[in-house]
C-alpha positions as CSV (number, residue, x, y, z in Angstrom):
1,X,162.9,135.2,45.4
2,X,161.1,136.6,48.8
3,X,160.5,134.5,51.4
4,X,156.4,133.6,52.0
5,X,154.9,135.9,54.6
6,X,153.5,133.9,57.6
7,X,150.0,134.4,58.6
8,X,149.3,136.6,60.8
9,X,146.8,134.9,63.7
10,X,144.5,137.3,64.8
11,X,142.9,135.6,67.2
12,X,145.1,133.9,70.5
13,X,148.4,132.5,70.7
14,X,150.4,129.1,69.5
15,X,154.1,128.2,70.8
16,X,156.4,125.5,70.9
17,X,156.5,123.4,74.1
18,X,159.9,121.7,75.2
19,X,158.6,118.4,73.8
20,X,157.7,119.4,70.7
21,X,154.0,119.6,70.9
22,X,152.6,123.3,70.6
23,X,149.9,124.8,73.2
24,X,147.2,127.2,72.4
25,X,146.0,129.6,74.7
26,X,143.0,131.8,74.4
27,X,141.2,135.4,75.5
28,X,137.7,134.4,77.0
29,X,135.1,137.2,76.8
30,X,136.3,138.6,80.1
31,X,139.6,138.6,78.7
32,X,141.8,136.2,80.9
33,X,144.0,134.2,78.6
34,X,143.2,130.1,78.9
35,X,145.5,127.9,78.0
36,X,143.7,124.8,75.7
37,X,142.1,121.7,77.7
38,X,145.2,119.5,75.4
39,X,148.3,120.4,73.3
40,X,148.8,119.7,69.8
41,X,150.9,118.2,67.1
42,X,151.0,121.1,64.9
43,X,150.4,124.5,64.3
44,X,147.7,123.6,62.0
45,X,145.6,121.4,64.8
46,X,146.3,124.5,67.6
47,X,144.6,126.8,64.4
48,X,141.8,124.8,63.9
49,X,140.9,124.7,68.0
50,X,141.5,128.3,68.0
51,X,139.2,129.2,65.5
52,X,136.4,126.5,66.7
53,X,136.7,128.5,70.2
54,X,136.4,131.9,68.6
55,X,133.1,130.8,67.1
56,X,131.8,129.7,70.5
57,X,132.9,132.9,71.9
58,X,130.6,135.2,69.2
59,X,127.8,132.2,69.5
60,X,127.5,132.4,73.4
61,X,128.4,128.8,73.8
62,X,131.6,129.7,75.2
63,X,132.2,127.8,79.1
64,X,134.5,128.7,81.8
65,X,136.6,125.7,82.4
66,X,137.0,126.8,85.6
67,X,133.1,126.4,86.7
68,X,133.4,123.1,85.4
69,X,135.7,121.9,87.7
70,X,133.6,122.6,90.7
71,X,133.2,119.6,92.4
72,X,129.3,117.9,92.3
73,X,129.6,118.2,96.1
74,X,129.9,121.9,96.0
75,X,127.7,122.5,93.4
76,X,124.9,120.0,95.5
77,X,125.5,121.9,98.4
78,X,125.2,125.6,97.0
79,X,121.7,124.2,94.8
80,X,120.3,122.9,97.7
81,X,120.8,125.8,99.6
82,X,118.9,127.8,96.5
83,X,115.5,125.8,96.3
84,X,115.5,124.9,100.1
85,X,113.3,128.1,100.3
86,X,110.6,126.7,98.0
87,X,110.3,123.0,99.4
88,X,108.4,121.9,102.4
89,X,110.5,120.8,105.4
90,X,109.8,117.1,104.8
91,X,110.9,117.0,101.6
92,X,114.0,119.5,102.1
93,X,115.3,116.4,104.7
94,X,114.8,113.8,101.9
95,X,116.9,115.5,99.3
96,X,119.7,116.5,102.0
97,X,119.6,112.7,102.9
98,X,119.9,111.4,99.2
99,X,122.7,113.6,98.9
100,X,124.8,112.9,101.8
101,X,124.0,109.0,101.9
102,X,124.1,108.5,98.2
103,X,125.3,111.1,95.9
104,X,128.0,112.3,97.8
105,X,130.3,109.1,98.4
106,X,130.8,108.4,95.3
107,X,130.4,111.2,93.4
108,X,131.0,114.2,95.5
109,X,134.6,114.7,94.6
110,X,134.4,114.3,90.7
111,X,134.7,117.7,88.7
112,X,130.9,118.7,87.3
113,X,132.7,118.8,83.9
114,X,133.9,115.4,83.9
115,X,130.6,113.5,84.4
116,X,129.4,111.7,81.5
117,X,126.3,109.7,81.2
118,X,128.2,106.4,81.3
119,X,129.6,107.6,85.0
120,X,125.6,107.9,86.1
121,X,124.5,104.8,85.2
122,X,127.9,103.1,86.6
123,X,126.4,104.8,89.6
124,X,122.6,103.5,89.5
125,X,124.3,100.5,89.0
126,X,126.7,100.2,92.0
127,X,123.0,101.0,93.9
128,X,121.6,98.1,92.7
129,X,124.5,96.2,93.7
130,X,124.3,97.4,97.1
131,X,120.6,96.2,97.1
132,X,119.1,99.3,97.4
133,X,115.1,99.3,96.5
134,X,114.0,101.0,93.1
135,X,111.7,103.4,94.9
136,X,115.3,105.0,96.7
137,X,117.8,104.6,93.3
138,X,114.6,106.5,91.6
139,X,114.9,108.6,94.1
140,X,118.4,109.4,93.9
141,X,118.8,109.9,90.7
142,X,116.0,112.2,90.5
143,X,117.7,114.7,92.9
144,X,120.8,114.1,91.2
145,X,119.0,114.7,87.7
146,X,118.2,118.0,89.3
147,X,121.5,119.1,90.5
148,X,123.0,118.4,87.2
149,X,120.5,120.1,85.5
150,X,120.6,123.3,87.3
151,X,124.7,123.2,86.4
152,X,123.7,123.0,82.7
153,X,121.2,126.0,83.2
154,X,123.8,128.1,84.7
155,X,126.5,127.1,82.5
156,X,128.8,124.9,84.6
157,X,128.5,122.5,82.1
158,X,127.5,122.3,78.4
159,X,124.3,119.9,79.2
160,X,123.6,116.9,81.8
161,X,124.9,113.7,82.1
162,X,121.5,112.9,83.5
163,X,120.5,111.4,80.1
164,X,119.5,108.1,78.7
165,X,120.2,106.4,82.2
166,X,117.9,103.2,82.5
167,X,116.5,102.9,86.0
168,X,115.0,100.0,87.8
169,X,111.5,99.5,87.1
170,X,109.2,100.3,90.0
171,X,107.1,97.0,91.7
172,X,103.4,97.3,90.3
173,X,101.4,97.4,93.3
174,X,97.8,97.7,93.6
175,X,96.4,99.4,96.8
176,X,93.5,97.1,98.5
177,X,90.4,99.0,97.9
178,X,87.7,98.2,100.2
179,X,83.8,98.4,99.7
180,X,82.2,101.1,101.7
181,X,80.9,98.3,103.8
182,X,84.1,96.8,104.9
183,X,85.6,100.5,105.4
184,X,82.0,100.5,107.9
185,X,83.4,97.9,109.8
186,X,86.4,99.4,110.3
187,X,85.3,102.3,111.6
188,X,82.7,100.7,114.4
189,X,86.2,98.8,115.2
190,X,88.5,101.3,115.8
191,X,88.5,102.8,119.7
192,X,87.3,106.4,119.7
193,X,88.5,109.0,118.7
194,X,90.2,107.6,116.4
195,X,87.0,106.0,114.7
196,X,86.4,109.5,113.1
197,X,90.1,110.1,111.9
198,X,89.5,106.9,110.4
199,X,86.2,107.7,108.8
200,X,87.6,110.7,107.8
201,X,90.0,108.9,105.7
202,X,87.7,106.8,104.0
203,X,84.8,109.0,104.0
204,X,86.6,112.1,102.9
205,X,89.6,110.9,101.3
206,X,92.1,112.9,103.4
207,X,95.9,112.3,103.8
208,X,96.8,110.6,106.6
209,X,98.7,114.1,107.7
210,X,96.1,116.1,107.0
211,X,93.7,114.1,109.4
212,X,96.8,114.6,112.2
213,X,96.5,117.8,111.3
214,X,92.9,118.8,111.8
215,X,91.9,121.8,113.9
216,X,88.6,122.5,116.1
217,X,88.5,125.6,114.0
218,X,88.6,123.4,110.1
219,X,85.3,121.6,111.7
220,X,82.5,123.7,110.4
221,X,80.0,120.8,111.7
222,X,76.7,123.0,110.8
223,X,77.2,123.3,107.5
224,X,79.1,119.5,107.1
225,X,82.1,121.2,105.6
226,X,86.0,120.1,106.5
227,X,88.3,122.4,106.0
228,X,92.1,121.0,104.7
229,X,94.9,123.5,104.8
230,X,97.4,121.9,106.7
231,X,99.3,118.3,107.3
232,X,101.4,116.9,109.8
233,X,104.7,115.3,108.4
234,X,107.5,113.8,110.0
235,X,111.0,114.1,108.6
236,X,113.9,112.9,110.5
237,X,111.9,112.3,113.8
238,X,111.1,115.7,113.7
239,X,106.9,116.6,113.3
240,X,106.4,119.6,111.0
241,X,103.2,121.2,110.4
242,X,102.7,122.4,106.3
243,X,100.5,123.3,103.5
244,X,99.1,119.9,102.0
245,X,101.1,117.8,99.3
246,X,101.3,120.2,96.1
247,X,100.2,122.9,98.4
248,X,96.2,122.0,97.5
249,X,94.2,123.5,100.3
250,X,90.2,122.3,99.9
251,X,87.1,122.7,101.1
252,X,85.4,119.4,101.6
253,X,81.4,118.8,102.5
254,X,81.4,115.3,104.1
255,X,77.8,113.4,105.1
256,X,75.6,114.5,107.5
257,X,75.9,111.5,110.0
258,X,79.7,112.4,110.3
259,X,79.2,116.0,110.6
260,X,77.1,115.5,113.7
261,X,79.7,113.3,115.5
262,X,82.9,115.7,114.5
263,X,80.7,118.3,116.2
264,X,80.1,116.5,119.1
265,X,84.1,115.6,119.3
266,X,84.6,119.1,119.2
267,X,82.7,120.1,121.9
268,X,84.3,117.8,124.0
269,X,88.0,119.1,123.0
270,X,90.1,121.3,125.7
271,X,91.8,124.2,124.4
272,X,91.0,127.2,121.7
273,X,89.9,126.9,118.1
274,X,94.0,125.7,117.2
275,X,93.1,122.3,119.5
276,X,94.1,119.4,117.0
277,X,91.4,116.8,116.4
278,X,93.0,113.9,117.5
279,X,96.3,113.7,119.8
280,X,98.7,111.2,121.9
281,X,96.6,110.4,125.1
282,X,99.1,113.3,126.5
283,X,97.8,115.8,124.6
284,X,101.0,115.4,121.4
285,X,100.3,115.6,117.9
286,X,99.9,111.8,116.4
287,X,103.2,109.9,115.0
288,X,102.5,107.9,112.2
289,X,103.9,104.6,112.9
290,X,102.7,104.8,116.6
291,X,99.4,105.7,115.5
292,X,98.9,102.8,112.8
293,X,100.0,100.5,115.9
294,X,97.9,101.6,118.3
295,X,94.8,102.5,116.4
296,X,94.3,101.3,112.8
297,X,96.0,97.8,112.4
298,X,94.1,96.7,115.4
299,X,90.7,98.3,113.4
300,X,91.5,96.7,110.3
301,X,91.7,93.2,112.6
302,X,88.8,93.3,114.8
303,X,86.9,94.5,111.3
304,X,88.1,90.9,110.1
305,X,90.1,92.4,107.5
306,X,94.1,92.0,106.5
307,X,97.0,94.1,104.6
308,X,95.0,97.3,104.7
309,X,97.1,100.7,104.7
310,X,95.4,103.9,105.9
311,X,96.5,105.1,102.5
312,X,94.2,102.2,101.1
313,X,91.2,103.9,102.5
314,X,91.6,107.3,100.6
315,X,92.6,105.0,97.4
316,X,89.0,103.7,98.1
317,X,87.6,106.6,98.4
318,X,88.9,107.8,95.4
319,X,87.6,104.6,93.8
320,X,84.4,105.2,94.9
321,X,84.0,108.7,93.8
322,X,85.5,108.2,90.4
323,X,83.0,105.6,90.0
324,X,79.7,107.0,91.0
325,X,80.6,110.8,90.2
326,X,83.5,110.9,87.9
327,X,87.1,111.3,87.8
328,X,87.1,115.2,87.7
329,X,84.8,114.8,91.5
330,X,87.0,112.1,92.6
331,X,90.4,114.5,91.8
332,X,88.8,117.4,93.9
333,X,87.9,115.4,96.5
334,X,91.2,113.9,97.1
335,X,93.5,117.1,96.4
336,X,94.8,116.8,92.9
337,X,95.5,119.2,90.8
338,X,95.7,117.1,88.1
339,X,93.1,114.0,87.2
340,X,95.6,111.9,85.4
341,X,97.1,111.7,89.2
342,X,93.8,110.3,90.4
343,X,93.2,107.8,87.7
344,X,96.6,106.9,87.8
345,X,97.6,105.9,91.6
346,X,93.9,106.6,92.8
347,X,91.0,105.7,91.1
348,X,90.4,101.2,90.3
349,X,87.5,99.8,88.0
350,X,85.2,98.2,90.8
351,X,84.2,94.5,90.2
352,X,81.1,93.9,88.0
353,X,81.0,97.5,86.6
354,X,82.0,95.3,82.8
355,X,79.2,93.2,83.3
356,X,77.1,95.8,83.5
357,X,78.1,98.1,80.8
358,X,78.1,94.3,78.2
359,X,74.6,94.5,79.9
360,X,73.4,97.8,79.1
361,X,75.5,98.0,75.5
362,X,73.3,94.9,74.4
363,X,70.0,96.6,75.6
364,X,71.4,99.8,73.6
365,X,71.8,97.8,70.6
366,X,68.2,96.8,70.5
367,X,67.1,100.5,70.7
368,X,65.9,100.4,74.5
369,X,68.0,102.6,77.0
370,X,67.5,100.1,79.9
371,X,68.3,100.6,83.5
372,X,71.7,100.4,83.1
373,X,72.2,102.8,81.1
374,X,74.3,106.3,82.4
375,X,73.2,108.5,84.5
376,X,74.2,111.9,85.2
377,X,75.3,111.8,89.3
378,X,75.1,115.7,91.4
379,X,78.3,116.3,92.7
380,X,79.4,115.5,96.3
């Protein structure tokens, strides 16, 4: 009787290694012959790999192992590198901090391939440990979400291990929004100039960095218009001058009261149409935390007032705006491109405003429109 004919395998190689096991190896689409990631028991197992590879081969799912085992350091470095370009400075110094103060330690050396979603949240965890706030482990992650993800998309890996991580829940805090009077008597506190950047703030609903950055030449006092097309950030004691946050440049009409006085500060400014608003008594561009210092937490004492941020005056603002003229108003006014953003960190229900709308449903009810009921407000 004739022997049976082996099968002829038509598609990589099997052989026998010294301790019995067999090893498959592979052609990729550029033709290199891989060995398998393990070795086998039998012929049979090898077969069955082979032919599961070959499929991922004619799908275009296929990986090269060897891209896998770059190291997340590498890979951080060479993606940072790519979208550097289209960040702003400020935050270009954040991410390169996250990664060399938190990602890299204790993940920089693993292989990209051999991070699972179980390693990440080992990670966020060891953070926590550490004591690290929610705001910075949010942070982190985020960056690190985007690393991974940009891997994935250029087929390091087969998909992130940035997936179904729980992260710490951020605090809830509410900004302190003042009443336009309070915000009054900040602004008669403060020591001039910087009564104006101040008013500006609450008035206007400008970014602490772009009042720093302000310019004789944004000041169109005639008309009461403010131009905004550049901030003042600080990132790693270095200042930087920018487009605004989400690159929103607007043109803002502020009352005719302030108008008058930014023209008269104007006037008064040394220098060309480039002279910034408001500077160091040397003539410097403002610092943040030596500003606040100097300027607004003594304005926010002699107004008789406590725990107000200058961020707390543009969430006012916003408040105020969204209030009396809608959200849509309030969102222009303060820069955002989207509204949800303004209702969401922005815009607060002011006292009393219920009352008044269980006032006017009632006098609706009874078929009489009442004083209270809406009215349709011009824009700003």
């Amino acid at each position: 009787m004739a022997g049976k004919r082996k099968s002829r395998r038509n598609f990589g190689r099997v052989r026998k290694l010294p301790s019995g096991r067999f090893q498959a190896r592979y052609p990729g689409p550029d033709g290199v012959l891989r060995p398998a990631d393990r070795t086998f028991a039998t012929t049979t197992d090898a077969d069955r790999w082979l032919a599961k590879k070959r499929i991922e081969i004619e799908d275009g799912r296929w990986l090269d192992p060897v891209e896998g085992r770059t190291t997340v350091r590498d890979w951080a470095t060479r993606w940072l590198a790519a979208v550097s370009p289209q960040l702003k400075h400020k935050t270009q110094a954040s991410y390169r901090s996250l990664i060399n103060s938190l990602i890299v330690p204790t993940l920089g050396d693993r292989e990209l391939s051999s991070l699972r979603p179980i390693t990440v949240t080992e990670w966020v965890a060891g953070m926590r440990t550490k004591g690290l706030s929610a705001s910075r482990i949010r942070q982190a992650y985020r960056v690190l979400s985007q690393i991974m993800q940009s891997a994935a998309d250029n087929d390091m890996i087969a998909q992130t291990p940035c997936r179904g991580v729980k992260l710490p829940r951020m605090p809830q805090t509410e900004p302190h929004i003042l009443t336009p009077l309070e915000a009054s008597r900040m602004v008669r506190s403060a020591e001039k100039p910087h009564d104006l950047l101040i008013a500006l703030l609450a008035y206007a609903g400008l970014r602490v960095g772009e009042a720093f950055a302000l310019r004789r030449v944004d000041i169109d006092a005639s008309g009461g218009f403010v131009l905004v097309d550049e901030n003042l950030a600080e990132a790693n004691g270095v200042l930087v001058f920018d487009t605004p946050k989400s690159h929103q440049k607007r043109l803002l009409r502020v009352g005719p009261s302030l108008a008058k006085r930014l023209g008269r500060h104007i006037e008064s400014l040394p220098g060309g149409d480039d002279a910034l608003l408001f500077t160091t008594p040397g003539g410097k561009p403002l610092r943040y935390n030596q500003w606040r210092k100097a300027y607004f937490d003594p304005a926010v004492s002699a107004a008789g007032l406590t725990d107000v941020t200058p961020h707390d005056l543009r969430a006012s603002h916003g408040t105020w705006v969204a209030d009396q003229y809608g959200v849509m108003t309030a969102a222009h006014r303060l820069g955002h491109s989207n509204a949800s953003v303004t209702t969401r960190h922005y815009a607060r229900p002011v006292a009393g405003r219920d009352d008044q709308v269980a006032e006017a449903a009632d006098a609706w009810l009874g078929g009489h429109e009442g004083i209270s009921s809406p009215e349709v407000h011009k824009p700003l």
